[in-house]
N, C-alpha and C positions, 0 to 999 in steps of 0.2 A: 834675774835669770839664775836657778839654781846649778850649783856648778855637780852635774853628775855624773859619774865615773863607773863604767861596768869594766873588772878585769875577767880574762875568761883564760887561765893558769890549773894548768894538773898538778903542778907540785906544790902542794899544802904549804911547807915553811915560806916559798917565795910569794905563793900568794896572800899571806898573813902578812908577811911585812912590806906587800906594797901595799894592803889594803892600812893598817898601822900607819905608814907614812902618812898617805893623802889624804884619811882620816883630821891628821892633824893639823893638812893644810887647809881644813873646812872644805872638804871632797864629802860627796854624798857616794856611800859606794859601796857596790853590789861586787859579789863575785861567786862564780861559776864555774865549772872544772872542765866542761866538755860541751862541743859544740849545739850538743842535742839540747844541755841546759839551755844554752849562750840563744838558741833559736827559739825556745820555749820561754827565754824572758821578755824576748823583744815581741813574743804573740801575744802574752798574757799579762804583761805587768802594761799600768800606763804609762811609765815614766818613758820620756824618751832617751837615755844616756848622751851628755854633751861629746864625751871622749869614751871611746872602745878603748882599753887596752890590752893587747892581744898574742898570747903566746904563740907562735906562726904555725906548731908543730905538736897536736893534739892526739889523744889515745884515738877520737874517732874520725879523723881527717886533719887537711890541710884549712885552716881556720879561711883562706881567699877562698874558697869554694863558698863559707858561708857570707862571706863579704859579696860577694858576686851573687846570690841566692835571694841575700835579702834587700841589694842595694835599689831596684827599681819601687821598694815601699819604702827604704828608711834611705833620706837621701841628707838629713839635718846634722851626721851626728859625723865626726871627724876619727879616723882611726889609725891605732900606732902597734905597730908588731915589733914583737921580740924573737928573735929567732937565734937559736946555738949555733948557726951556722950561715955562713953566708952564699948566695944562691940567687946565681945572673937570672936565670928564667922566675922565679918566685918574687925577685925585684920590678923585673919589667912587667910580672902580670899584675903588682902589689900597685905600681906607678897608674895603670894603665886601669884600670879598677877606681882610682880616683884617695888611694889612702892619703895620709898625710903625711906618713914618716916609718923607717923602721928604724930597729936599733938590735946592736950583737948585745948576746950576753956572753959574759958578765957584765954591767953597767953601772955605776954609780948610782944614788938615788938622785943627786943634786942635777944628774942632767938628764937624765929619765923625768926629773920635774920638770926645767929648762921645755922639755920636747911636749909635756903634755897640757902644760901652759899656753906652748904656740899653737898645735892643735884647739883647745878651746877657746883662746881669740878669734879663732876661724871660724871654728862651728857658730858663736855669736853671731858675726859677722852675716854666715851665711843664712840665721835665721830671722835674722832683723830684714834683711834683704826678702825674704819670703812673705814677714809679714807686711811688710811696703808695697809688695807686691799684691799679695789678698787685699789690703786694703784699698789699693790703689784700684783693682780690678773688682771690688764685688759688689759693684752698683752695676755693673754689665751683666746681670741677669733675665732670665725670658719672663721672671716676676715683677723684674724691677719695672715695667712697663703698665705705666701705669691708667686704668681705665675697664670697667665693663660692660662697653656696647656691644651688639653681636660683630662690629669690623673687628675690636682689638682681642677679645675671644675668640679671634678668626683667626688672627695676624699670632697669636701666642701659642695656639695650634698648631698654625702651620711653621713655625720656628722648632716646637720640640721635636718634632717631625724631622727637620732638615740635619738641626745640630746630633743627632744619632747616627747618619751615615754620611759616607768621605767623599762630598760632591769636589769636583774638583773645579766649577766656576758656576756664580748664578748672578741676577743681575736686582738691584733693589730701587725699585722705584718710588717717585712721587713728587708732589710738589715741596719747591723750595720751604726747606723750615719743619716740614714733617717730623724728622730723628730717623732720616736716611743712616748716617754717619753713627748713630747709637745701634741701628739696627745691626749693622755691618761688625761692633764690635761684640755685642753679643751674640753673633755667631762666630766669632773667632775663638771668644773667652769662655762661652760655653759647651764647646767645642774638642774633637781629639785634638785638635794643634793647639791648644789656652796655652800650655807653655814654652811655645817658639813663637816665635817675632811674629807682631803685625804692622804691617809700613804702610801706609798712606800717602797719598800723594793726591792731588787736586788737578788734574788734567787742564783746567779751563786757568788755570795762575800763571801757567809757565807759557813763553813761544816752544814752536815745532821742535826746533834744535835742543835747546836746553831739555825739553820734557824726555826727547831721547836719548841723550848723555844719562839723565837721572836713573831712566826706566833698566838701559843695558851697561851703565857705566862705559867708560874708556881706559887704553890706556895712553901711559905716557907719551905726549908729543903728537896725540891722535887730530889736535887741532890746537890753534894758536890758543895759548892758556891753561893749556893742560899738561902740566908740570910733572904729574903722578898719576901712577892709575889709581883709578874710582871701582870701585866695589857698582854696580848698579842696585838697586829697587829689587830689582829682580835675583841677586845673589842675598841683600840682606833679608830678602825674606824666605830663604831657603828654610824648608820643613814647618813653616811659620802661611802666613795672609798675607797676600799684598792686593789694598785696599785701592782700585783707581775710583776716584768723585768726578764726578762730570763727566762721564765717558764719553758722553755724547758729543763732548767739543774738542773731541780729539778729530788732529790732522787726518784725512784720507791714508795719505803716504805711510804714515806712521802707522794707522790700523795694519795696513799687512801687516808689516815684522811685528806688534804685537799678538796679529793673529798666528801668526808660525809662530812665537814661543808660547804660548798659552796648549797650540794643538803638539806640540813636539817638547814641549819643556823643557829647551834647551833654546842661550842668548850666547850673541857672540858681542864684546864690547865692542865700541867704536875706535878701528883700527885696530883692532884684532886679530888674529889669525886662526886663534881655535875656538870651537864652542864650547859651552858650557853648562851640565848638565844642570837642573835646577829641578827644587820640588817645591812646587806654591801650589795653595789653592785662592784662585782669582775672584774677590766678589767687586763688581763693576757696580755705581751707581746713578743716575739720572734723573732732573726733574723733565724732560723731554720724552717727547711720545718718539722712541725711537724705530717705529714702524712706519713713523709718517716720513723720520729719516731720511729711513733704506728706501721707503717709498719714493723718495725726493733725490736721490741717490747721492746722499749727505752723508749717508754710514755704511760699511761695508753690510752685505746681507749676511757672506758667510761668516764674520766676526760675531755677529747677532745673535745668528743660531748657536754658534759655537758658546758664546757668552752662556745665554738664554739657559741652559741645563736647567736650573729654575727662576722664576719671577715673584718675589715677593716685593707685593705691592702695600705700601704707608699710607691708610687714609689720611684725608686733610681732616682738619679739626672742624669744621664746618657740617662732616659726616658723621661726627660723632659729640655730637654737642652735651649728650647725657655724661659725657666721661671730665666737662667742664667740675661738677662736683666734687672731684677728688683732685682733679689736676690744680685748680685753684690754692684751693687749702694748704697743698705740698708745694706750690713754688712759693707759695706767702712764708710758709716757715722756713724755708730756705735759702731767702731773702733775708728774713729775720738773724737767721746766724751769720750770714755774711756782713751784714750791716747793723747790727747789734740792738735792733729794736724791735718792738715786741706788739705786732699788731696780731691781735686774735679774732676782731669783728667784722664782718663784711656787710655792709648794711645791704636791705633788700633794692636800693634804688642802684649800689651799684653790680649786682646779682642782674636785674633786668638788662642793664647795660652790655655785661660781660655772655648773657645769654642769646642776644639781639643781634650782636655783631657776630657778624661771618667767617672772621679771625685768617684773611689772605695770607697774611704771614706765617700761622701755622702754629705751633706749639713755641717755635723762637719769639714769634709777635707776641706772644701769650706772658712768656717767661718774662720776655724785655719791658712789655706797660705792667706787669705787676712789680716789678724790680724797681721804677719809676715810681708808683706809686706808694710802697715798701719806704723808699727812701725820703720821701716828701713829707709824710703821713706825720699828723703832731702830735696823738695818741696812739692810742690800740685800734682805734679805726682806719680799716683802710678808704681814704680820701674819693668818692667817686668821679670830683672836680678833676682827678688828675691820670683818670684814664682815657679822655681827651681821643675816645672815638671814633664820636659824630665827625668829627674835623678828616676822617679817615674816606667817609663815605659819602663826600658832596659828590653834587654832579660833574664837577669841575675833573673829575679824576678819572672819567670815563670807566667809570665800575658797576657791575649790578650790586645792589646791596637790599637788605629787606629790613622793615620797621613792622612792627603790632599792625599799622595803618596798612600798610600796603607793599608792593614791592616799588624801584626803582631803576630801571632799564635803561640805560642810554642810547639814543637812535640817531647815533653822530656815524655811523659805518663803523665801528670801531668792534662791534659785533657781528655774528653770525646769526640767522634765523636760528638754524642748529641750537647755538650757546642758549641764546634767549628762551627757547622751548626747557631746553633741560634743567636751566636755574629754575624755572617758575615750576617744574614737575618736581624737582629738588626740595624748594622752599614747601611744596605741597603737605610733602611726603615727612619734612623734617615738623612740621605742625601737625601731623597726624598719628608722628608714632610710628611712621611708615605702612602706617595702613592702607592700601591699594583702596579700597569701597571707602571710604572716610576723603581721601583727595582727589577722587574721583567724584567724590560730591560737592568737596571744594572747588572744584575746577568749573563743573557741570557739563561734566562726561562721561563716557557711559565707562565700568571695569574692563572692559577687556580693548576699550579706544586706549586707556591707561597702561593696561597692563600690558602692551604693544612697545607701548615706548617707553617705559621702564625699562623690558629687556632690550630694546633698540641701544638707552643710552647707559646701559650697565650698572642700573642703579640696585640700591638694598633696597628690599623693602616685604614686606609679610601679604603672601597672597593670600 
């Protein structure tokens, strides 16, 4: 990281011989006379300056005003004023502003070094932190999602759509294994809040009591073992995301009080006495149909709605089986870096395999037997022996499943008429391309007998 130094100094001698020193301490450095410069470097040059240093008191202003002007774009670079004078209100606004340091002149150079030293240890510091950060977060993109069938063209749609404006809760649905939880962070991270907290929590991990201590914190002595107050969930994610999974298995009792701070955005800890105002936006997730719920009076209804503002729904991978071609290839290489071996070939016997199966598990089942097989593998071939199926889909497991030959239904009660109708219009439909007259001939019924229960059971498909 290059060490580079802008001085932004009216008096020509002093800014010669600070530019002279730092020069010779292998300082890269730029200098300036006047704010208008000092503004016009930081719009037009690339370089970003590790350390400002800064004369406090300029021919065409107070040089904090420019600190203050340009700090919500240049947040990397660490700054030190010099000032003739010293000055309670110019300190506290200089503190407050986020500088690193001032200093009176006259000053030594050796500790005017000293000060711009610790200044760029910081700025490092803070940008190493940044890029840990980008890199940590920039696979949570609404690209990084990977697939082109009309659901995930659907589903990436309706994401750039969302992440533009400041919902304040929605709920993300589907079955277990989808990339609920991936979904959840790429609206966080793509999002106006990506740089304030997103907190997570797993509603269905914890019992009733503890899940509430978590959500609203406590304070001290609020119940046996609690020693100190706790921050809740809900304070760490102030101006940030807080992420509940599983919502659907959360306690009745407990829905109120999270439905009163979600509609009022204020928690009071347990054993508290005042509230506390709080800014989140709430994204709820569930692989449950939470209408059969509130139906079943399992979930509050007005937590629902309230939730509900929007609903994006995660196909299962079973809906999108065209999207198997890229999804493959991208967990096999990535597999490959993790366990250092290097399979590039997928033979077409285990291609039929991988297209056949209905994949219940989801995009995690998907990840997990290629990972299994990634690891097993004695070449570049990935092994089809070791994606181990079949063994997935006997009758013993009481599951529908389909082969080339035929489907397979099990009539132990363990099904609905419903289910069994919808898989076998499902299966039709995923053999046809989803062409409504094509599985309606498959079937031997008539289009519009089909195209009834298509829209009956919510299905995709091309009329």
């Amino acid at each position: 990281m290059t060490n580079t130094l802008l001085i932004i100094e009216d008096e020509n001698l002093l800014a010669a011989e600070l530019a002279r020193y730092f020069r010779k301490a292998d300082w890269e450095v730029s200098v300036v006379a006047t704010l208008q410069q000092a503004e016009n470097f930081f719009r037009d040059q690339s370089i970003d300056p590790l350390v400002v240093l800064s004369d406090m008191s300029l021919p065409d202003g107070n040089a904090l005003d420019l600190l203050e002007k340009l700090k919500p774009e240049i947040d990397s670079s660490e700054w030190v004023f010099l000032t003739g004078y010293g000055s309670v209100a110019d300190s506290v606004r200089a503190v407050r502003l986020g500088a690193y340091d001032f200093i009176e002149k006259p000053c030594s150079l050796d500790r005017l070094n000293l000060l711009v030293e610790g200044a760029a240890r910081s700025a490092r510091a803070q940008r190493r932190l940044q890029q840990q950060a980008e890199s940590q977060h920039g696979h949570y993109k609404i690209d990084s999602l990977i697939g082109d069938s009309p659901a995930m063209l659907q589903l990436r749609a309706m994401l750039r759509q969302i992440v533009k404006v400041p919902f304040s809760s929605l709920i993300v649905s589907g079955e277990t294994g989808t990339g609920k939880g991936m979904i959840a962070r790429i609206l966080h991270y793509s999002g106006a809040r990506a740089q304030a907290p997103l907190v997570e929590i797993n509603c269905a991990a914890l019992p009733r009591e503890l899940l509430e201590a978590e959500l609203f914190g406590y304070e001290s002595g609020a119940f046996t073992g609690a020693k100190k107050r706790h921050r809740g969930l809900f304070e760490q994610a102030h101006t940030g995301t807080l992420f509940l999974d599983e919502i659907g298995e959360m306690d009745l009792d407990l829905q109120s009080k999270l439905l009163k701070a979600v509609e009022d955005l204020r928690i009071r800890r347990l054993g508290g006495e005042t509230e506390i105002s709080v800014d989140v936006q709430i994204i709820a997730a569930t692989n449950l149909d939470l209408v059969e719920k509130v139906n079943a009076g399992l979930f509050r209804r007005d937590l629902y709605h309230r939730l509900n503002v929007v609903n994006v729904k995660v196909p299962a991978l079973r809906e999108r089986k065209q999207d198997l071609e890229q999804l493959v290839p991208q967990f096999v290489a990535e597999c490959n870096r993790k366990s250092a071996k290097s399979v590039s070939l997928i033979p077409d016997t285990a291609w039929q395999l991988i297209k056949r199966y209905d994949w219940p598990g989801n995009i995690r089942e998907l990840r997990n037997v290629l990972e299994r097989c990634v690891l097993l593998a004695a070449d570049n071939k990935l092994p089809a022996e070791w994606l181990q199926l079949q063994s997935l889909q006997t009758p013993g497991n009481h599951a529908m499943s389909a082969t080339q030959e035929g489907l397979f239904i099990p009539l132990d009660g363990s099904l609905s008429l419903h289910e069994m109708e919808k898989f076998i219009i499902q299966e039709a439909l995923n053999r046809t391309d989803a062409n409504v007259t094509a599985a309606a001939r498959m079937l031997g019924t008539t289009r519009e007998t089909l195209r009834y229960r298509v829209q009956k059971y919510h299905l995709k498909c091309k009329f």
